[in-house]
Structures are given as C-alpha cells and as structure tokens.
Biopython code that builds the backbone (N, CA, C, O; Angstrom):
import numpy as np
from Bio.PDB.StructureBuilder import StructureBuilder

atoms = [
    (1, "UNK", "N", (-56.131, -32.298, 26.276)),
    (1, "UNK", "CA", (-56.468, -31.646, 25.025)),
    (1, "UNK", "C", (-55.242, -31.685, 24.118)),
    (1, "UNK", "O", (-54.164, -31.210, 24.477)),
    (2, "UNK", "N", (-55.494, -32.438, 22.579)),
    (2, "UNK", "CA", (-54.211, -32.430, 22.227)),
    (2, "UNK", "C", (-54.089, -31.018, 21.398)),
    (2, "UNK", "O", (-55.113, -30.506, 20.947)),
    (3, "UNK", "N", (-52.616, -30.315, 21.182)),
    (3, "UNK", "CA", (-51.945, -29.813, 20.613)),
    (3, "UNK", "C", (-51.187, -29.748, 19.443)),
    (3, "UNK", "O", (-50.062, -30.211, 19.627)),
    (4, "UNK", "N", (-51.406, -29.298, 18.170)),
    (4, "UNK", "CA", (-50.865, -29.876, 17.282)),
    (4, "UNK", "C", (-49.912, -28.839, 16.242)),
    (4, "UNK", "O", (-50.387, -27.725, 16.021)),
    (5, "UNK", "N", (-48.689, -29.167, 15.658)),
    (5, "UNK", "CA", (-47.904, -28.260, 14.938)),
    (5, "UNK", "C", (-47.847, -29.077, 13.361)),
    (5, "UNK", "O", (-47.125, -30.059, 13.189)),
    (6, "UNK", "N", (-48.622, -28.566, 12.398)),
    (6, "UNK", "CA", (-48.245, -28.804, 10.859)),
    (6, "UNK", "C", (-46.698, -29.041, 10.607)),
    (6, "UNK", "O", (-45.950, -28.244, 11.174)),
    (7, "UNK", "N", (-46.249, -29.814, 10.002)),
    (7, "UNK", "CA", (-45.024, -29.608, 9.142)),
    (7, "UNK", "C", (-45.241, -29.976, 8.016)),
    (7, "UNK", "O", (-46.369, -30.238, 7.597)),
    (8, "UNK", "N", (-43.684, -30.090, 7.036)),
    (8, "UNK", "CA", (-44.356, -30.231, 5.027)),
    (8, "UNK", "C", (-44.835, -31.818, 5.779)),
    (8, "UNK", "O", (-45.841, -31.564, 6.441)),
    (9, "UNK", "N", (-44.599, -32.855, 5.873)),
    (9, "UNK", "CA", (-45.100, -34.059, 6.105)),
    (9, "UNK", "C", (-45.333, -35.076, 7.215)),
    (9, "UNK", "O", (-44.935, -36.241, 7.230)),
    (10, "UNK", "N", (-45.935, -34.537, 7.997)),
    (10, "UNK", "CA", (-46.432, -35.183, 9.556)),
    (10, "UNK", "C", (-46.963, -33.687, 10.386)),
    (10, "UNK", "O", (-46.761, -32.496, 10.148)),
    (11, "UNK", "N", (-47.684, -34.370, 11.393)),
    (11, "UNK", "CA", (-48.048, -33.463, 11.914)),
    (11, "UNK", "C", (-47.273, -33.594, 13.478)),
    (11, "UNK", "O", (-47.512, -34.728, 13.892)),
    (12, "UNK", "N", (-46.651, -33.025, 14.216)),
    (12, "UNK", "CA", (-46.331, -32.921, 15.635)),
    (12, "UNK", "C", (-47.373, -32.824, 16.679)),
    (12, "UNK", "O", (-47.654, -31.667, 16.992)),
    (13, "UNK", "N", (-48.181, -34.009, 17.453)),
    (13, "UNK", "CA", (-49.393, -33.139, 18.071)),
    (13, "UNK", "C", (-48.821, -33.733, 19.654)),
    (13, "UNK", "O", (-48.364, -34.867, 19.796)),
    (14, "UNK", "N", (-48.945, -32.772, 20.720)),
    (14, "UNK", "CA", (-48.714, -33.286, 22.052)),
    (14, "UNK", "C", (-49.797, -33.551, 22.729)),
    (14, "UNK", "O", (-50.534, -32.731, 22.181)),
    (15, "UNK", "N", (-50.405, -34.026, 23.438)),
    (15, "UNK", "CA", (-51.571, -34.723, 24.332)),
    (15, "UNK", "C", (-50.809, -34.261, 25.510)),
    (15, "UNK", "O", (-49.589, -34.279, 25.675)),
    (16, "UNK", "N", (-51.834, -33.804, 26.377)),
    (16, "UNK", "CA", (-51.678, -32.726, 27.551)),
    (16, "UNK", "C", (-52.682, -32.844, 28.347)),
    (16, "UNK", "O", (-53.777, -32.706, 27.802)),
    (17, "UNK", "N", (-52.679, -33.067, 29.533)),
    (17, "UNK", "CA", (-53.567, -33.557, 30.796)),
    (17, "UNK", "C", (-53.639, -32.423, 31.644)),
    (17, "UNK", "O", (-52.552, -31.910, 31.911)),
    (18, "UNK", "N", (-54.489, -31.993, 32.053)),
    (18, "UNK", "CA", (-54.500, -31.298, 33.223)),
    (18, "UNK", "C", (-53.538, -31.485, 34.746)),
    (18, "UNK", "O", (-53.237, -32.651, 34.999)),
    (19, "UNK", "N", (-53.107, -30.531, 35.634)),
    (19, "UNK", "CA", (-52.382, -31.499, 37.078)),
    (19, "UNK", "C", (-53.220, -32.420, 37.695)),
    (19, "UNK", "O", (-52.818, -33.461, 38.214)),
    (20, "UNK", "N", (-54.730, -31.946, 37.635)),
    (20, "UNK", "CA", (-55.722, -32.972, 38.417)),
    (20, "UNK", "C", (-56.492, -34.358, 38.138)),
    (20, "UNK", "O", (-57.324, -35.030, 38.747)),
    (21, "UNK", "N", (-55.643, -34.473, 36.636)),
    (21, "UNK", "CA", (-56.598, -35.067, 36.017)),
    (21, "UNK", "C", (-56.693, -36.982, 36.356)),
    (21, "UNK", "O", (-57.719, -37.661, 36.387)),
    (22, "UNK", "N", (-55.222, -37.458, 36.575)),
    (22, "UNK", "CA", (-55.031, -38.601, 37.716)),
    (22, "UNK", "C", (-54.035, -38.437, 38.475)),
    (22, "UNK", "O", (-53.673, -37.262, 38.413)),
    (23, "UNK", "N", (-53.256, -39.195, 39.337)),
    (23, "UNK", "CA", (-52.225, -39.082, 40.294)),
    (23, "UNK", "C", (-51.194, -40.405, 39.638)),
    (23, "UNK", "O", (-49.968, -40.294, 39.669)),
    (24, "UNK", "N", (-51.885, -41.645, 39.053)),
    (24, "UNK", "CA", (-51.768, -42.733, 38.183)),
    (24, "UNK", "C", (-50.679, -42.502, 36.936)),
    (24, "UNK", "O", (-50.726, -41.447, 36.302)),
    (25, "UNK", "N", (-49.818, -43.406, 36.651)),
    (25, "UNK", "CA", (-49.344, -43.114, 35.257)),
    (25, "UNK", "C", (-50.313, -43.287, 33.901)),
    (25, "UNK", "O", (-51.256, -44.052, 33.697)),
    (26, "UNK", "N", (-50.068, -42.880, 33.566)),
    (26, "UNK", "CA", (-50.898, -42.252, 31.833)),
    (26, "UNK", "C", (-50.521, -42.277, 30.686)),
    (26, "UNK", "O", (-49.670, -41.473, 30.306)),
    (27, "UNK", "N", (-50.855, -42.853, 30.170)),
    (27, "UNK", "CA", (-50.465, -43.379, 27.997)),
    (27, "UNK", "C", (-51.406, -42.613, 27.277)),
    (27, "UNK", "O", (-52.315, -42.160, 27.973)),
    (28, "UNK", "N", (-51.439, -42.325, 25.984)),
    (28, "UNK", "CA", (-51.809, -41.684, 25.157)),
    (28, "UNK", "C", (-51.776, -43.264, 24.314)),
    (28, "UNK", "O", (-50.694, -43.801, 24.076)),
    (29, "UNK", "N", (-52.945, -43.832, 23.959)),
    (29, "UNK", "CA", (-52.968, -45.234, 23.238)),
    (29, "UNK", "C", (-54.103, -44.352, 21.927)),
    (29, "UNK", "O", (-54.856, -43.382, 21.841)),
    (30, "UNK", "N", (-53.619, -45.366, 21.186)),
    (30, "UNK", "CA", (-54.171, -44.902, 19.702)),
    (30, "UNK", "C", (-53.519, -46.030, 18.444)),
    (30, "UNK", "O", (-52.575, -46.820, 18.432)),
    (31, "UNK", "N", (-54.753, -45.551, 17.267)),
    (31, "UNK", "CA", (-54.205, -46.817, 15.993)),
    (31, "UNK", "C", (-52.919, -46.038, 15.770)),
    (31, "UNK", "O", (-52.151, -46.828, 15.220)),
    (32, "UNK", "N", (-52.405, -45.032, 15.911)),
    (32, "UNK", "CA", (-50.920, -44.902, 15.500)),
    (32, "UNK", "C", (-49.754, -45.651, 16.419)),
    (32, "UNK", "O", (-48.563, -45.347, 16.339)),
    (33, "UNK", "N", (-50.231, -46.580, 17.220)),
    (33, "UNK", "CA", (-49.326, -47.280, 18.363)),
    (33, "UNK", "C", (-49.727, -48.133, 18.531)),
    (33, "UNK", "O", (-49.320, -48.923, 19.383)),
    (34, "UNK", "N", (-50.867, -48.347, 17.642)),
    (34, "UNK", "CA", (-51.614, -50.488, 17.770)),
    (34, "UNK", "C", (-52.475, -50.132, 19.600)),
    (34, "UNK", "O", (-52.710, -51.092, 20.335)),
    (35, "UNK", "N", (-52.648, -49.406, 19.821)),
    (35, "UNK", "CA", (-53.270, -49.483, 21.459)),
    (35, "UNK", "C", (-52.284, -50.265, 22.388)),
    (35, "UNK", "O", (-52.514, -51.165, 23.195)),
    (36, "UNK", "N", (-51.407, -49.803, 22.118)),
    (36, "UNK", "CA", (-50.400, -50.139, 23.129)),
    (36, "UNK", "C", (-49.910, -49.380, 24.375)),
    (36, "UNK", "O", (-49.308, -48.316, 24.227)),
    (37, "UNK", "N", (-50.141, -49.877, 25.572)),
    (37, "UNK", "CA", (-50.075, -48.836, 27.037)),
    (37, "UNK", "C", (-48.834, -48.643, 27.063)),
    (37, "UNK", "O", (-48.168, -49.259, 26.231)),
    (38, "UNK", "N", (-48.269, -47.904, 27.841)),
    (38, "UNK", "CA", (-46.593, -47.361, 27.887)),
    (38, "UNK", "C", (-45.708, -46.929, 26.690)),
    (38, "UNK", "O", (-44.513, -46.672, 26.831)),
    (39, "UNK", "N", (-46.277, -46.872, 25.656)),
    (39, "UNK", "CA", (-45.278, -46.487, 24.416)),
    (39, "UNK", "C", (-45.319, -45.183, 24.350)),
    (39, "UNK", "O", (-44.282, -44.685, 23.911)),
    (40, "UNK", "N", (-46.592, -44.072, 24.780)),
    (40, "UNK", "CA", (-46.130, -42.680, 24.581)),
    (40, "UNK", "C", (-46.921, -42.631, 26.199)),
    (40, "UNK", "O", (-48.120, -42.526, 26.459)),
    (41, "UNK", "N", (-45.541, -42.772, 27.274)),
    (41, "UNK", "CA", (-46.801, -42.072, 28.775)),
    (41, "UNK", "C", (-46.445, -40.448, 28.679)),
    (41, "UNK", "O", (-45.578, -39.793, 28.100)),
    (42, "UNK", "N", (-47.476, -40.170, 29.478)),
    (42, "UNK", "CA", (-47.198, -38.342, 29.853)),
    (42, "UNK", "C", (-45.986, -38.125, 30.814)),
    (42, "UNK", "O", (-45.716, -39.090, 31.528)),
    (43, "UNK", "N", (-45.311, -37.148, 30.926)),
    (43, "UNK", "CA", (-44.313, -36.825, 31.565)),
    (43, "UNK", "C", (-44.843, -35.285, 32.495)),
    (43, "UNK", "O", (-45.685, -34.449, 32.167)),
    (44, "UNK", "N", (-44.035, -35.349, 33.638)),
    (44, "UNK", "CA", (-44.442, -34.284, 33.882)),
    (44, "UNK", "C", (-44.499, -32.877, 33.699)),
    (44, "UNK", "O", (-43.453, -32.702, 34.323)),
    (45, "UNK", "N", (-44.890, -31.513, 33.316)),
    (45, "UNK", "CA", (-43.979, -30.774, 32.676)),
    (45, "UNK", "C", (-44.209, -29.429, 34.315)),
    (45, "UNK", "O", (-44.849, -29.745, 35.318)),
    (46, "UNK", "N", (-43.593, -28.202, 34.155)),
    (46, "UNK", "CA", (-43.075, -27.422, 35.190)),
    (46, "UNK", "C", (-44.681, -27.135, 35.972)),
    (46, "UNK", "O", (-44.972, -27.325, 37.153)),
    (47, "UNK", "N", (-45.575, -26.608, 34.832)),
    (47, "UNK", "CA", (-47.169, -26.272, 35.167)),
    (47, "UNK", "C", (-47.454, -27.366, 36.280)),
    (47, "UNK", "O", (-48.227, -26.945, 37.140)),
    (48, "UNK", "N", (-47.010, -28.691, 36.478)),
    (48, "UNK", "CA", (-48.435, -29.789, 36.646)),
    (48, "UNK", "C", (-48.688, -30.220, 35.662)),
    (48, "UNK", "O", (-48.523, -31.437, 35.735)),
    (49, "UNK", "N", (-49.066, -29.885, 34.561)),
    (49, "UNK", "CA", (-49.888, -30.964, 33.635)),
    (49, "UNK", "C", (-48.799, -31.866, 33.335)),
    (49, "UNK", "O", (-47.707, -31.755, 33.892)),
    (50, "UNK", "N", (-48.936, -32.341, 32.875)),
    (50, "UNK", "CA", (-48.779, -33.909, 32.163)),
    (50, "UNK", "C", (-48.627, -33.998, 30.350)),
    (50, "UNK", "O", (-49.743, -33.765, 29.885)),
    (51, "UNK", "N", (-47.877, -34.189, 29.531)),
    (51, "UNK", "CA", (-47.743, -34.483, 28.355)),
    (51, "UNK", "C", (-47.066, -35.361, 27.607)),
    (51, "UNK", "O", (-46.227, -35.963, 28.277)),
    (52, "UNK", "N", (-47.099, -35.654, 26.539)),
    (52, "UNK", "CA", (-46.352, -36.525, 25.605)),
    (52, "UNK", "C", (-46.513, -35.803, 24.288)),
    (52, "UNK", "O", (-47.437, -35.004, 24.135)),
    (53, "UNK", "N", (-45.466, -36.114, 23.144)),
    (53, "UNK", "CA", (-45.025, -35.189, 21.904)),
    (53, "UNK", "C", (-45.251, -36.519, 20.645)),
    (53, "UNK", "O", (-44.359, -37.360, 20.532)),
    (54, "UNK", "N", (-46.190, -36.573, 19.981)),
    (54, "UNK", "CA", (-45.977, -37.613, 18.992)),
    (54, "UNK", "C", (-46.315, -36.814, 17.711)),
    (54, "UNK", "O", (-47.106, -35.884, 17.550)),
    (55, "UNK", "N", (-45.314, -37.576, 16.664)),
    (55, "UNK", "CA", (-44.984, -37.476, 15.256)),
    (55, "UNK", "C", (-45.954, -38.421, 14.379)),
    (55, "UNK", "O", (-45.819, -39.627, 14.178)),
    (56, "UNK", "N", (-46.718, -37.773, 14.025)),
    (56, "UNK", "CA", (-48.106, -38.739, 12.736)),
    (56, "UNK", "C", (-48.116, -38.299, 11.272)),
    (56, "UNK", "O", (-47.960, -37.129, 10.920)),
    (57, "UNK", "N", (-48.238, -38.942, 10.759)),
    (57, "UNK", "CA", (-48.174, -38.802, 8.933)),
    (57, "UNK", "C", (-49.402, -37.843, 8.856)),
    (57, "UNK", "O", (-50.545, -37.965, 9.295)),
    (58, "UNK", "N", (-48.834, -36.923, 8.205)),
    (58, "UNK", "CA", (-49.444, -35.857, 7.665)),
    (58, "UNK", "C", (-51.029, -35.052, 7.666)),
    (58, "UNK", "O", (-51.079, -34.084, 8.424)),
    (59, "UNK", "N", (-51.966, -35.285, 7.095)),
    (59, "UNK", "CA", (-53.407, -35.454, 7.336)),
    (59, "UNK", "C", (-53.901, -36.193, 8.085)),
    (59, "UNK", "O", (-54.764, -35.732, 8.830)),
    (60, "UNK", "N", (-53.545, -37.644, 8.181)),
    (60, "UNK", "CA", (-54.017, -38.267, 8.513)),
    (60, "UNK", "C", (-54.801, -38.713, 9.881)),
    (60, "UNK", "O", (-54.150, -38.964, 10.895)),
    (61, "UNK", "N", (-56.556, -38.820, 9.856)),
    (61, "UNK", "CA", (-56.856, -38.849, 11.223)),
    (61, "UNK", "C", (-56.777, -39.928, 12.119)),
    (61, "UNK", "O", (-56.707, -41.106, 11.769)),
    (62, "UNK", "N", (-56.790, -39.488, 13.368)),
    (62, "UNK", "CA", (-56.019, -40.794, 14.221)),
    (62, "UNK", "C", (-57.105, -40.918, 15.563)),
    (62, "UNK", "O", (-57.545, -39.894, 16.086)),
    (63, "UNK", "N", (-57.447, -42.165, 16.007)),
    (63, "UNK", "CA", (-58.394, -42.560, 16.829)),
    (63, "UNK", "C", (-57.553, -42.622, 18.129)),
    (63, "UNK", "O", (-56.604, -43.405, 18.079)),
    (64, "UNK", "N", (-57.781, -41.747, 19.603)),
    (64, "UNK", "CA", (-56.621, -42.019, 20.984)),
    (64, "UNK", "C", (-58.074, -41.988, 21.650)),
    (64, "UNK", "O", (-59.204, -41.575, 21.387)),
    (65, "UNK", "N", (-57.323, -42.733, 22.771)),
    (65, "UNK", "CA", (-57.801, -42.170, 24.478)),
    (65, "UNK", "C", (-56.354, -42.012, 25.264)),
    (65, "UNK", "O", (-55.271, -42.321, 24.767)),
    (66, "UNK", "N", (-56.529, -41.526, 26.453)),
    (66, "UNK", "CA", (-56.182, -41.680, 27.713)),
    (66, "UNK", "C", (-55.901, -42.981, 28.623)),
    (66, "UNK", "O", (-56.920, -43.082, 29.308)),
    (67, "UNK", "N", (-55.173, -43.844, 28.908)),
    (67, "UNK", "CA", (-55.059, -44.699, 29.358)),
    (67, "UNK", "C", (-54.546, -44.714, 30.394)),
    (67, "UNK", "O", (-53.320, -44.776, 30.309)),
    (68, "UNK", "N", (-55.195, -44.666, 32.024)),
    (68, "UNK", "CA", (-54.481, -44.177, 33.037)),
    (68, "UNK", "C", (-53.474, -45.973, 33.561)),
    (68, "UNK", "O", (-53.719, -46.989, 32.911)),
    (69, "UNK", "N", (-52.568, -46.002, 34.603)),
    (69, "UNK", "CA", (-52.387, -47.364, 34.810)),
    (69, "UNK", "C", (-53.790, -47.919, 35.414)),
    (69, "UNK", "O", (-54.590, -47.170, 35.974)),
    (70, "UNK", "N", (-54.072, -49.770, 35.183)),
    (70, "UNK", "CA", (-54.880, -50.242, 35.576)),
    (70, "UNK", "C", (-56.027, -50.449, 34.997)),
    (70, "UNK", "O", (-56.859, -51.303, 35.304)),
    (71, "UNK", "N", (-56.104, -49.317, 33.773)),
    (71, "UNK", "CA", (-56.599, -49.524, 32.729)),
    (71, "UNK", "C", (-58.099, -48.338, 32.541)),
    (71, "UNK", "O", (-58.906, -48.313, 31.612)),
    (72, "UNK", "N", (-58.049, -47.431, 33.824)),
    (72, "UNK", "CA", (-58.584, -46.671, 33.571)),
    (72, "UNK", "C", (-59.033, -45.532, 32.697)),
    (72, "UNK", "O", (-59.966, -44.812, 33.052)),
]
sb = StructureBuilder()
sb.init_structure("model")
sb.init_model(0)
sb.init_chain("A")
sb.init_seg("    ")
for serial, (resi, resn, name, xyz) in enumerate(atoms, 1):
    if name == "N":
        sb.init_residue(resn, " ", resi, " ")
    sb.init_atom(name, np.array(xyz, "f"), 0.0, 1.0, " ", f" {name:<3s}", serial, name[0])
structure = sb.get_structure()
C-alpha cells in the first residue's frame, strides 16, 4: 500500500509490502522508471515489511505494480 507525503513540488510516496507478502526480491516498476526491475527494490524495514521511498513531480498520476524477482 503506497504512502504518500505532499511537498511545494513533488510528492514523496513509499510503497510498502506486507512481511508475508513474498520471500523473493521486489521492485516497485512504474512509468516514473520506464518499468524498469531493480531501480527502486524494497528494503527491509524493523516491522518485516518491506519498502522503498520515491520522489514524483507533483500531481502527477503514476501507473506501478509490484515486481517480485522472476517476474512475478
């Protein structure tokens, strides 16, 4: 579920996985990264879940999935 913080121009939104959600490494792919795997993976954080922190121009809406490795 992503997370998101306003600023005057971009928005900060983090993408956040559950602990259960794969065991697999995991990308956050989207037109703000051309669908490119490995450019934003999740990291682990203290909870279990899983996240990544990306910086997007302002309003603007943005098309992601989940990309586990392997292409799941």
């Amino acid at each position: 579920m992503p997370e998101r913080v306003r600023r005057k121009d971009n928005t900060q939104v983090t993408f956040v996985l559950p602990p259960d959600a794969s065991s697999s490494a995991v990308s956050v792919v989207g037109d703000f990264n051309d669908w490119t795997p490995g450019t934003h993976e999740l990291v682990a954080r203290a909870d279990g879940a899983r996240a990544v922190t990306v910086r997007l121009p302002g309003e603007q809406r943005v098309f992601f999935r989940y990309l586990a490795e392997g292409g799941h």
